[in-house]
TIVO-2410 file (N, C-alpha, C; in nm, 3 decimals):
# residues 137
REC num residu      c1      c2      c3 atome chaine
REC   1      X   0.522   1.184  -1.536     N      A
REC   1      X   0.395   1.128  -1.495    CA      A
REC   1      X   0.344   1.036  -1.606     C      A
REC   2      X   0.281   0.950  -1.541     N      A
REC   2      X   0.229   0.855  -1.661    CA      A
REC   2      X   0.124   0.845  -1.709     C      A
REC   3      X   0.082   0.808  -1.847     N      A
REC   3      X  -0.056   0.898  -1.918    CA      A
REC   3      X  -0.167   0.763  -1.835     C      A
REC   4      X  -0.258   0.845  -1.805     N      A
REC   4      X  -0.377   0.775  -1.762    CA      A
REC   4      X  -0.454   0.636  -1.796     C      A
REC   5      X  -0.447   0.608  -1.950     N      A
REC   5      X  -0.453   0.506  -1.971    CA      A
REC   5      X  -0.344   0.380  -1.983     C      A
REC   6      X  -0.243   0.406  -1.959     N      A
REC   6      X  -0.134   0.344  -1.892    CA      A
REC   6      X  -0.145   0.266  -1.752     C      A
REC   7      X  -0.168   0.395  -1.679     N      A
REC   7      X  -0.189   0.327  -1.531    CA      A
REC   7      X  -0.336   0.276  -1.473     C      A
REC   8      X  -0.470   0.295  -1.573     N      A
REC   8      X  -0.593   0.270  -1.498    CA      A
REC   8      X  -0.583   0.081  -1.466     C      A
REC   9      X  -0.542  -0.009  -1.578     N      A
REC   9      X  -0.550  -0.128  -1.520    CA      A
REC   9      X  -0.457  -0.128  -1.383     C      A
REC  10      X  -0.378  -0.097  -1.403     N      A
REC  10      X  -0.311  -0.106  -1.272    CA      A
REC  10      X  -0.360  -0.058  -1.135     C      A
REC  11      X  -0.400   0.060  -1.201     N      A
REC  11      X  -0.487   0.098  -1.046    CA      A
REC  11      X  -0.602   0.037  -0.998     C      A
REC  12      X  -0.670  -0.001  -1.112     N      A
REC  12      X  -0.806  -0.090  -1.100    CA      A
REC  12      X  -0.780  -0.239  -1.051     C      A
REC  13      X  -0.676  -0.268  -1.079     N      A
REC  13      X  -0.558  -0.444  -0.988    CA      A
REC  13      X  -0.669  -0.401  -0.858     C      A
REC  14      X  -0.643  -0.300  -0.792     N      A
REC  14      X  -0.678  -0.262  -0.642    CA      A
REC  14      X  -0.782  -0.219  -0.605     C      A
REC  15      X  -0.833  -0.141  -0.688     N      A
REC  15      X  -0.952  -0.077  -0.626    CA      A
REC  15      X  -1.056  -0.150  -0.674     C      A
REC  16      X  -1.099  -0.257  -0.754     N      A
REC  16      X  -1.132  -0.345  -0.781    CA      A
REC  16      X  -1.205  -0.440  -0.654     C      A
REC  17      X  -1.048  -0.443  -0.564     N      A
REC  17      X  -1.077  -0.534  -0.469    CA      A
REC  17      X  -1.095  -0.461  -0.352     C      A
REC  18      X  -1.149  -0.352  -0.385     N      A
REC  18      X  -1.156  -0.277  -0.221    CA      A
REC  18      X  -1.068  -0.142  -0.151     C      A
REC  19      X  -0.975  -0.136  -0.230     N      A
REC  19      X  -0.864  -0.011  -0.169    CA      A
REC  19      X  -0.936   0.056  -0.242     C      A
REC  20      X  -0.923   0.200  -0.123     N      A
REC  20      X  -0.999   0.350  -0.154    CA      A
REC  20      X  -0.842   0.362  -0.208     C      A
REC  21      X  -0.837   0.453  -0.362     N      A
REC  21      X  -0.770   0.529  -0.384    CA      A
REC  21      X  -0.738   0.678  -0.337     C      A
REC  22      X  -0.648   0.675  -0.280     N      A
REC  22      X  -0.579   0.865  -0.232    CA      A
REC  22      X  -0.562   0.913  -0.334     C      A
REC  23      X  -0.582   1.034  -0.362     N      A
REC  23      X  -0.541   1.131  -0.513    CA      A
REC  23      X  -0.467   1.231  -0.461     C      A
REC  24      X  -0.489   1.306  -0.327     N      A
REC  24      X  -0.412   1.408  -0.307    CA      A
REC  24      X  -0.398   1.387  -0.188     C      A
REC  25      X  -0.282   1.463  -0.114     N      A
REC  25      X  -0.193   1.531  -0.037    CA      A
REC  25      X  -0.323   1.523   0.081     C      A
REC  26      X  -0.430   1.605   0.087     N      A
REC  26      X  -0.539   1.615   0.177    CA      A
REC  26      X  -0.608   1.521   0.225     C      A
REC  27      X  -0.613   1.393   0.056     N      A
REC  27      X  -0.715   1.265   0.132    CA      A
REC  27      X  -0.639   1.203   0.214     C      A
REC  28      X  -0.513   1.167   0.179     N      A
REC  28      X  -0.353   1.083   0.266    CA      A
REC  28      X  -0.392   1.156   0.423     C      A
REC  29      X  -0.406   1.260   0.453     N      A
REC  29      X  -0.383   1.342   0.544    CA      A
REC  29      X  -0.531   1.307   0.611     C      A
REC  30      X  -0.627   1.289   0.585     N      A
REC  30      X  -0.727   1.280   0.632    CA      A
REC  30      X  -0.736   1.072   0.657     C      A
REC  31      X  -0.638   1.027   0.577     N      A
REC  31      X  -0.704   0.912   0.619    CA      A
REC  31      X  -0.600   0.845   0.749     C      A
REC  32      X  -0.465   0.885   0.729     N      A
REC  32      X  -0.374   0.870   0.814    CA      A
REC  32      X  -0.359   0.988   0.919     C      A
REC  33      X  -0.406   1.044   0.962     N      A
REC  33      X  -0.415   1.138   1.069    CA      A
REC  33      X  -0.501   1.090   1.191     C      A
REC  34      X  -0.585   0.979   1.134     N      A
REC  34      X  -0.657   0.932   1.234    CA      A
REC  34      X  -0.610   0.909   1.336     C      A
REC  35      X  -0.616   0.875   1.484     N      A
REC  35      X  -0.534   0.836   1.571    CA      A
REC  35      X  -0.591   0.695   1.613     C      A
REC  36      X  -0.721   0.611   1.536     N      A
REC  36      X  -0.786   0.514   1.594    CA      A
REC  36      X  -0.809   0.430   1.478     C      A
REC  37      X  -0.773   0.285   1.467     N      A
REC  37      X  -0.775   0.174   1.403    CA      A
REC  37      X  -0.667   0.179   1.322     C      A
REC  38      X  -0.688   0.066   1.230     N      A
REC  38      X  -0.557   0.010   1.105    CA      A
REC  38      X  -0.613   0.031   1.023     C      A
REC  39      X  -0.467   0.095   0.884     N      A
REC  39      X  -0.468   0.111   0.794    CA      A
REC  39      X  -0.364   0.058   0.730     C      A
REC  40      X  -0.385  -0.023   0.607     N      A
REC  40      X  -0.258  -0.058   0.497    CA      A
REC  40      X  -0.277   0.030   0.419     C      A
REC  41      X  -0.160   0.136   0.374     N      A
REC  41      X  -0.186   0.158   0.238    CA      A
REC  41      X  -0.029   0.098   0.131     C      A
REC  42      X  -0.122   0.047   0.037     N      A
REC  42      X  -0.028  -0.017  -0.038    CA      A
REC  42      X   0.036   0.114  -0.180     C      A
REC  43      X   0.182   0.134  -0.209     N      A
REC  43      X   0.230   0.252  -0.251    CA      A
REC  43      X   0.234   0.174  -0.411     C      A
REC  44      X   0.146   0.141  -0.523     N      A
REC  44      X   0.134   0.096  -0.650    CA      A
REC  44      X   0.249   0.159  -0.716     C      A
REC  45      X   0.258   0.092  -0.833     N      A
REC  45      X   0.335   0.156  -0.946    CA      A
REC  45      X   0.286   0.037  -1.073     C      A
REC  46      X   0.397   0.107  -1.195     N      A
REC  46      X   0.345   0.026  -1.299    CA      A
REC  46      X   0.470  -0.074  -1.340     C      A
REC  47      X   0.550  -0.089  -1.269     N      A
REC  47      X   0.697  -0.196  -1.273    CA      A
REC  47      X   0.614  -0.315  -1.240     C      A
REC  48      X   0.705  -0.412  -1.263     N      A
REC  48      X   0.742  -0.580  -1.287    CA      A
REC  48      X   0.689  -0.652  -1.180     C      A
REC  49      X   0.719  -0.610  -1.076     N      A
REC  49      X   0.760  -0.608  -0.948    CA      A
REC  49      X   0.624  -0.578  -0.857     C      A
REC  50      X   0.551  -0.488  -0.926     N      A
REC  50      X   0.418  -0.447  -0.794    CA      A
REC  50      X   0.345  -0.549  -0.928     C      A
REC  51      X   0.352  -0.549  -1.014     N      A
REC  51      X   0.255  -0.619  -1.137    CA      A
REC  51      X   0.262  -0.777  -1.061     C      A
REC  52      X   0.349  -0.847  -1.077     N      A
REC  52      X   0.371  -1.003  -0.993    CA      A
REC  52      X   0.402  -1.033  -0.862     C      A
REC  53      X   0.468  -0.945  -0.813     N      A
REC  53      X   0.444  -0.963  -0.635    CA      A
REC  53      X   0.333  -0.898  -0.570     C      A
REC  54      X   0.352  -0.762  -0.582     N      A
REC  54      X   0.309  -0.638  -0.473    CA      A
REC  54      X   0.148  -0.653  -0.500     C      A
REC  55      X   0.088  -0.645  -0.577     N      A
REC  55      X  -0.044  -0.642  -0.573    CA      A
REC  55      X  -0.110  -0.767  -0.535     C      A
REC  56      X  -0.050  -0.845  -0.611     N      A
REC  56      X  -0.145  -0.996  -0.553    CA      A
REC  56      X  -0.096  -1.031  -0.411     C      A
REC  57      X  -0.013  -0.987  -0.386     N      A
REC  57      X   0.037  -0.999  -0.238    CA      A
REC  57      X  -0.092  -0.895  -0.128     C      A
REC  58      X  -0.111  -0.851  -0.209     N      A
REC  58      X  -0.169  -0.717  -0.105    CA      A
REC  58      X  -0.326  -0.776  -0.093     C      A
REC  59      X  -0.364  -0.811  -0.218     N      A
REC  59      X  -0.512  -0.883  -0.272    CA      A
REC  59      X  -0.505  -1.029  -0.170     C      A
REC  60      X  -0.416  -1.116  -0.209     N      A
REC  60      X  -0.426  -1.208  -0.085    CA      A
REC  60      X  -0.411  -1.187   0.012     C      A
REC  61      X  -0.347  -1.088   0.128     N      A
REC  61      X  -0.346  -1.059   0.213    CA      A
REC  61      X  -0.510  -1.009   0.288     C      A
REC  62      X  -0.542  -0.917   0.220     N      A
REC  62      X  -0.677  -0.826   0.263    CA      A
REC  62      X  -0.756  -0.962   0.230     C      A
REC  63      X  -0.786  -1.053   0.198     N      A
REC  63      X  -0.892  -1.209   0.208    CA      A
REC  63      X  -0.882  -1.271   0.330     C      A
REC  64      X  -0.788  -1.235   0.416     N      A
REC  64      X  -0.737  -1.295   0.546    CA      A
REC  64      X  -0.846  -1.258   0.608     C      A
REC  65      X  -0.926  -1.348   0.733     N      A
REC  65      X  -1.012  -1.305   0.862    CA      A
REC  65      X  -0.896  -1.182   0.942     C      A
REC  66      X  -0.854  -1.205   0.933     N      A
REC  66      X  -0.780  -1.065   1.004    CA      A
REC  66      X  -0.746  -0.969   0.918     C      A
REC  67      X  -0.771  -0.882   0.947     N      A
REC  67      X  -0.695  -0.761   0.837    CA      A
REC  67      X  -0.737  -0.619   0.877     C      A
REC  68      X  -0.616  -0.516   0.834     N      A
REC  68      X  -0.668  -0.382   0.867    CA      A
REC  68      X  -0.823  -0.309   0.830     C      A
REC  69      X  -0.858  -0.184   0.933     N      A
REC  69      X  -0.988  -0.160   0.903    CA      A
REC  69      X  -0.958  -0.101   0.742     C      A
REC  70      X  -0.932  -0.001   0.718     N      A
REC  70      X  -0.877   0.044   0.601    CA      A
REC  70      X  -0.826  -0.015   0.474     C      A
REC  71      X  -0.792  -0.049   0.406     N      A
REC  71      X  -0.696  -0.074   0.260    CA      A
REC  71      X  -0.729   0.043   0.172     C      A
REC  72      X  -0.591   0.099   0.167     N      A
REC  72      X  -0.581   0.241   0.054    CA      A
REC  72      X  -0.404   0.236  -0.046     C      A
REC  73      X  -0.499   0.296  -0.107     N      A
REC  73      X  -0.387   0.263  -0.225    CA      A
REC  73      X  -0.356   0.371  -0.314     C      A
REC  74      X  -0.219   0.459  -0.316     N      A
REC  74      X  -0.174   0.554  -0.384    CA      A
REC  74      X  -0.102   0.515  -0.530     C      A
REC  75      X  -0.084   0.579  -0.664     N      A
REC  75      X   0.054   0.524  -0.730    CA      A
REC  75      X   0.120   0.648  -0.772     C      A
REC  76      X   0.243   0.551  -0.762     N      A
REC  76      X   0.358   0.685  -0.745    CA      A
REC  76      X   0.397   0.705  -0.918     C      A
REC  77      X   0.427   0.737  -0.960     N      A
REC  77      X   0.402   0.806  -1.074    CA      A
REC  77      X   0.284   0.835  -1.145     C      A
REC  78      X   0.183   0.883  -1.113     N      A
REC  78      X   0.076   0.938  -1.176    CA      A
REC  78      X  -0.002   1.011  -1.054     C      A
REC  79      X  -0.031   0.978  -0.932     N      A
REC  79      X  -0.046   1.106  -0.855    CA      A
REC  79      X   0.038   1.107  -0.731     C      A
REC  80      X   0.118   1.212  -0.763     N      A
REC  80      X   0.273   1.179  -0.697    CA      A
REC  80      X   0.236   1.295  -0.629     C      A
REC  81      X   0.205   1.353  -0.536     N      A
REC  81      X   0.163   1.430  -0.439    CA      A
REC  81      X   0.076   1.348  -0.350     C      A
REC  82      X   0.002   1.260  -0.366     N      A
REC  82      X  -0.043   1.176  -0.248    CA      A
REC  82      X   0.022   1.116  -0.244     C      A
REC  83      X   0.128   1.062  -0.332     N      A
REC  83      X   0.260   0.928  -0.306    CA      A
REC  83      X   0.339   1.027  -0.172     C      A
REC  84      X   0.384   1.118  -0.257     N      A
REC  84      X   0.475   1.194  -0.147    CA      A
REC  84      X   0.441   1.221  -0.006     C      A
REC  85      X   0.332   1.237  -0.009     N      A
REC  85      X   0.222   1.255   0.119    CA      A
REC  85      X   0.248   1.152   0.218     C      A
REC  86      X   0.211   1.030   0.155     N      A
REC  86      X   0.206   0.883   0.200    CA      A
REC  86      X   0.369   0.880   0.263     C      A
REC  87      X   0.452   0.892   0.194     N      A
REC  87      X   0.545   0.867   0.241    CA      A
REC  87      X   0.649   0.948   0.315     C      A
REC  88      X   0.609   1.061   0.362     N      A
REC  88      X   0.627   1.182   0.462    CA      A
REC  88      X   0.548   1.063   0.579     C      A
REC  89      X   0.479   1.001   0.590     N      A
REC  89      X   0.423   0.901   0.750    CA      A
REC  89      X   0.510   0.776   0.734     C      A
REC  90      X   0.558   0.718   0.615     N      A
REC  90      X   0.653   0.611   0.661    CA      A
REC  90      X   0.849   0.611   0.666     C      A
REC  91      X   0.856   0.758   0.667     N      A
REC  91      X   0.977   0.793   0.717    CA      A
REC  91      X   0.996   0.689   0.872     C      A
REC  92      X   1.143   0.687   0.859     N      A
REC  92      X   1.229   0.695   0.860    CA      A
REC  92      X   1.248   0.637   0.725     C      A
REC  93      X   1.177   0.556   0.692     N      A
REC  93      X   1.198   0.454   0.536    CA      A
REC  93      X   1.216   0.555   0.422     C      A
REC  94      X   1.352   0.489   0.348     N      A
REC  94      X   1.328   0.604   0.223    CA      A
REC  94      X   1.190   0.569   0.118     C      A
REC  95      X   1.149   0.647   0.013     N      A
REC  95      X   1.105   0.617  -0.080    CA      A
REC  95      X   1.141   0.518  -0.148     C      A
REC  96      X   0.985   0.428  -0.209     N      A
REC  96      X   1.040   0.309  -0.254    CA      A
REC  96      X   0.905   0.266  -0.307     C      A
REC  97      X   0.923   0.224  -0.454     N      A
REC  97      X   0.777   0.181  -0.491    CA      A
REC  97      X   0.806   0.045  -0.587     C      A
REC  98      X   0.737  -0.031  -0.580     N      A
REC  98      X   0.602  -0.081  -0.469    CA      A
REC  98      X   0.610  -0.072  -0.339     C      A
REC  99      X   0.539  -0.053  -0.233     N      A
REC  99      X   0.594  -0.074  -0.093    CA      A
REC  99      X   0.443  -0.131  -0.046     C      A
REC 100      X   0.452  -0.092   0.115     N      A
REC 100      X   0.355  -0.123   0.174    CA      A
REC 100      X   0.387  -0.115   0.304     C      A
REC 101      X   0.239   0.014   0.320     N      A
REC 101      X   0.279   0.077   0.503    CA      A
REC 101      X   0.131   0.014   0.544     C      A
REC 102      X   0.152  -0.039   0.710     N      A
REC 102      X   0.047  -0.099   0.796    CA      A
REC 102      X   0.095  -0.005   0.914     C      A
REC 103      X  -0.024   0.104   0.934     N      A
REC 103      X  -0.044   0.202   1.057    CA      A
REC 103      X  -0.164   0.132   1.138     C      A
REC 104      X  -0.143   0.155   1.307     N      A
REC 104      X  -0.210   0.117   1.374    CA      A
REC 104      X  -0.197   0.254   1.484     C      A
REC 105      X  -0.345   0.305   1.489     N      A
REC 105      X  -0.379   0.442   1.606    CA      A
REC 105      X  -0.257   0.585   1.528     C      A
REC 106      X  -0.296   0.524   1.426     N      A
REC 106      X  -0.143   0.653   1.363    CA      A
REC 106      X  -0.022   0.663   1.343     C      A
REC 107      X   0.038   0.561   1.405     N      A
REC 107      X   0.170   0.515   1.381    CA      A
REC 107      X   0.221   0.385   1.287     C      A
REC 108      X   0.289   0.429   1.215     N      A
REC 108      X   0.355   0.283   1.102    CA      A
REC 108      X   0.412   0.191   1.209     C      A
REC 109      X   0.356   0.075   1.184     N      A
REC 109      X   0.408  -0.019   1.274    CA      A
REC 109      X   0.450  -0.138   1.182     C      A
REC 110      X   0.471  -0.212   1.062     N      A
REC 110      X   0.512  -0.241   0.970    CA      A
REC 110      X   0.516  -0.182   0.819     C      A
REC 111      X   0.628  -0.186   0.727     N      A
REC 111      X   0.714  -0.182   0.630    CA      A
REC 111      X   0.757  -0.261   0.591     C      A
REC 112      X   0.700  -0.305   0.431     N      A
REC 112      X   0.752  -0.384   0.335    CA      A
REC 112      X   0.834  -0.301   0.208     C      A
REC 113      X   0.961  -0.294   0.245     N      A
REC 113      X   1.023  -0.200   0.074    CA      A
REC 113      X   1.021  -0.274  -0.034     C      A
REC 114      X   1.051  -0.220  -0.112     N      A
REC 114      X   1.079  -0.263  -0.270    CA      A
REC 114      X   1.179  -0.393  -0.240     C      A
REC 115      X   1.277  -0.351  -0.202     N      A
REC 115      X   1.384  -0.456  -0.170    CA      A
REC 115      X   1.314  -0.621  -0.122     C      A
REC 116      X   1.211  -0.604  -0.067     N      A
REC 116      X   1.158  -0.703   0.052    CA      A
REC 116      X   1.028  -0.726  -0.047     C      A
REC 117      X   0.994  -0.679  -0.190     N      A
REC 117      X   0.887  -0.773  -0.299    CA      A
REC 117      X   0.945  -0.818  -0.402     C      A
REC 118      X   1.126  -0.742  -0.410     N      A
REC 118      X   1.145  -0.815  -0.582    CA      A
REC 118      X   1.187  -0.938  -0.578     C      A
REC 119      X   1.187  -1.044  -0.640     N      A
REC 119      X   1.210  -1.160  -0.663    CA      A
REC 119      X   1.149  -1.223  -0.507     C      A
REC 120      X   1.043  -1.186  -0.440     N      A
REC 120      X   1.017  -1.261  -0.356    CA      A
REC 120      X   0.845  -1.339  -0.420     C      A
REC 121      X   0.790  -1.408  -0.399     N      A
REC 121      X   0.663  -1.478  -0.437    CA      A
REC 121      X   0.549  -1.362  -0.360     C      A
REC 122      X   0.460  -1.393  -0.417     N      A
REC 122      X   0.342  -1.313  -0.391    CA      A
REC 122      X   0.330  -1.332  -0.252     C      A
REC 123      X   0.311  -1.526  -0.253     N      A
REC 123      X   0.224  -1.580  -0.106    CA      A
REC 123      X   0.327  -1.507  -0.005     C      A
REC 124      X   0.483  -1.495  -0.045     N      A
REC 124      X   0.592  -1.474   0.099    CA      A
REC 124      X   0.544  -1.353   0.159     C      A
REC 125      X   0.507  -1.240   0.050     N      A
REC 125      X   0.452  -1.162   0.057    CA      A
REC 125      X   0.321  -1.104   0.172     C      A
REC 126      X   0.255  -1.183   0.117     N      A
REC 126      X   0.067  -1.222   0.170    CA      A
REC 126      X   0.115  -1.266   0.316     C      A
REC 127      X   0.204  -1.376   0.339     N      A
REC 127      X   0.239  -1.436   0.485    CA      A
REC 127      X   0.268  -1.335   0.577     C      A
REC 128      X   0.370  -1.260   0.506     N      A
REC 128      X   0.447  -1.134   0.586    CA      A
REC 128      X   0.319  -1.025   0.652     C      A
REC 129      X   0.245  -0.996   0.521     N      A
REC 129      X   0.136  -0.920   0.593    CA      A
REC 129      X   0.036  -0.979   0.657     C      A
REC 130      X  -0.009  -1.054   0.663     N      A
REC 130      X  -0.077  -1.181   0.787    CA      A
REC 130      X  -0.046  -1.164   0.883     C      A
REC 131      X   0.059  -1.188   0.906     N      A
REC 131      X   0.154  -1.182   1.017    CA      A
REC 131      X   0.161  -1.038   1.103     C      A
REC 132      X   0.153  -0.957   1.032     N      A
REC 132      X   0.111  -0.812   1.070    CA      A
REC 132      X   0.021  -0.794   1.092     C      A
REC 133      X  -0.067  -0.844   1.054     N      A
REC 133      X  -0.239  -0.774   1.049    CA      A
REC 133      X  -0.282  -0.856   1.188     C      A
REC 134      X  -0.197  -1.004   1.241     N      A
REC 134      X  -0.221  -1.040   1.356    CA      A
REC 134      X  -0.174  -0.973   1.482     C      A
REC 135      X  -0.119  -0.929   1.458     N      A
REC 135      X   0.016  -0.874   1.545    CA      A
REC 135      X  -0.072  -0.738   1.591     C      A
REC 136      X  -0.129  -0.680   1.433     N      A
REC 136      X  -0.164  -0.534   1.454    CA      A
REC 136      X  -0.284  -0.461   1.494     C      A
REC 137      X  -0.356  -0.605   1.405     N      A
REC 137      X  -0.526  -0.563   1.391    CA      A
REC 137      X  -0.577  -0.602   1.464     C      A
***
């Protein structure tokens, strides 16, 4: 686990701009159990990768006139019981951080993996979820 002052800028990237942070197993469960509206939650970490793609991707995205009701945001090494949580609802997908799940009425209806932010640009990023949030929201 990673010491706290390690990960607060990082977590603050997000909640800064609006994502409710999940801490445990119960809030995940209470916010994705819903069966009514959209939710992104974006899966943080402190790599390369959520630092230059995944977050500003997620930050430009949520500026869009369209966008989910929700934005929530877990990180997986420092409270890794709501990570795990989070990602018990975007199964079939393995684990993978940075990511990014978009649920609509309770069901994941887009997935962005790790694979699909490294070496990609923020904006390709931001487009991809646009594109979802039209589709979804």
């Amino acid at each position: 686990m990673y010491p706290p002052e390690v990960v607060a800028p990082f977590r603050e990237d997000l909640t800064s701009k609006g994502f409710k942070e999940l801490t445990s197993p119960e809030e995940v469960d209470n916010h994705l159990n819903s069966s009514e509206g959209t939710k992104l939650v974006v899966i943080n970490s402190v790599c390369g990768c959520a630092a230059r793609n995944a977050r500003p991707a997620a930050k430009m995205a949520v500026e869009s006139k369209v966008k989910p009701d929700e934005i929530l945001t877990v990180f997986a090494g420092f409270h890794n019981e709501a990570t795990n949580q989070v990602r018990k609802y975007c199964l079939p997908y393995p684990p993978s951080s940075p990511s990014m799940a978009l649920f609509k009425d309770g069901k994941l209806v887009h997935f962005i993996e790790r694979h699909h932010i490294e070496g990609r640009p923020a904006e390709m990023i931001a487009d991809n979820l646009k594109e979802a949030f039209k589709e979804h929201c």
